[in-house]
C-alpha positions in Angstrom: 11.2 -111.6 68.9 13.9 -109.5 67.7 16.3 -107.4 69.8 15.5 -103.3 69.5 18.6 -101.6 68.1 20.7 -99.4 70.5 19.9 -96.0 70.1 23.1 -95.0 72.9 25.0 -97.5 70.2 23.8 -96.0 67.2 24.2 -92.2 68.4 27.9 -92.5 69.6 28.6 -94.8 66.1 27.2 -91.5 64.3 28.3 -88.6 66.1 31.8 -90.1 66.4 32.1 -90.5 70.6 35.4 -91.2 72.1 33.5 -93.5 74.0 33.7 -96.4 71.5 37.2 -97.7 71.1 38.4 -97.4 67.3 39.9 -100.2 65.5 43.6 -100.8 66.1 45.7 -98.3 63.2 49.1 -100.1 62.9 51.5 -96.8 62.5 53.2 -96.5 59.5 56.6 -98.1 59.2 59.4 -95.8 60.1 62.4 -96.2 57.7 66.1 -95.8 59.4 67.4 -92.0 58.7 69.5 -92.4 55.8 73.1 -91.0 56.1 73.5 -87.0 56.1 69.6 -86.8 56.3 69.2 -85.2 60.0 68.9 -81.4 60.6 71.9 -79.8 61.5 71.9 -75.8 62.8 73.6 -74.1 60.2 75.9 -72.1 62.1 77.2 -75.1 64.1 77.6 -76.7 60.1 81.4 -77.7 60.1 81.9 -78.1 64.3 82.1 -80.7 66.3 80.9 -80.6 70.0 84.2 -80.8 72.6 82.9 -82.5 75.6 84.7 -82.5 79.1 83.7 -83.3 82.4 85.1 -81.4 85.3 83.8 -81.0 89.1 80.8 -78.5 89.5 82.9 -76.1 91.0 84.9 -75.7 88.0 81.7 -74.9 85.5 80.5 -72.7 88.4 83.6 -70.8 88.3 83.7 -70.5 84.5 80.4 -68.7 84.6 81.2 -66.5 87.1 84.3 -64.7 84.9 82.2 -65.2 82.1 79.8 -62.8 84.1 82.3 -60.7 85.3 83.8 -60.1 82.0 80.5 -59.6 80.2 81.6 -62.4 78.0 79.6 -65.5 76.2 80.7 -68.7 77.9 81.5 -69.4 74.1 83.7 -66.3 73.7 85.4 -67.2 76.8 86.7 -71.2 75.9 87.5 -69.9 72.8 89.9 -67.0 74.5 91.1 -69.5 76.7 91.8 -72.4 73.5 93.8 -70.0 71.8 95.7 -69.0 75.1 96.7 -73.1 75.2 97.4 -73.3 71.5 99.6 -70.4 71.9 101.3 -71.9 74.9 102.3 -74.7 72.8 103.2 -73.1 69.4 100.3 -73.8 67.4 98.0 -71.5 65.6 95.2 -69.5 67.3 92.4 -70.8 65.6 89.3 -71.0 68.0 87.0 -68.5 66.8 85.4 -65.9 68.6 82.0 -65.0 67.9 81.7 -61.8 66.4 78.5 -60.7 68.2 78.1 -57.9 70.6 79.2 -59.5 73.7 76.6 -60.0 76.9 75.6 -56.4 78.9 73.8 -57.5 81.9 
């Protein structure tokens, strides 16, 4: 005698159930970023990021005046770059960003 077919196994196979486990999909091979192929932000085209670490107390601080002086933290390196390129003779050249500064 043969077996019945599975209704339960023929409904889910044509209604598409999550039930049933679908067959393995290998993802498709990801090729290495070529050189110069990432996203950049185009206003940070031409930077590079300055990184330093200091004590929390010190970034905390930096804030604050930043605060105080309605200034962008930005605005405020930059002010205080040019003070040390000044102090040692070279040109001020950290920009300033030109936008309307912070009004809190």
């Amino acid at each position: 005698m043969s077996k019945a077919p599975d209704l339960a196994q023929a409904l889910a196979e044509a209604g598409g159930s999550t039930r049933r486990k679908p067959a393995a999909v290998a993802p498709p091979p990801v090729s290495p970023p070529s050189a110069g192929s990432h996203y950049q932000q185009p206003s940070r085209a031409g930077t590079r990021p300055i990184t330093v670490h200091f004590p929390e107390a010190v970034r905390r601080q930096l804030k604050l005046i930043a605060l105080e002086e309605q200034k962008t933290l930005h605005n405020l390196l930059a002010e205080a770059f040019n003070d040390l390129f000044a102090k040692y003779g070279k040109p001020e050249i950290a920009p300033v960003e030109k936008r309307a500064e912070r009004n809190f």
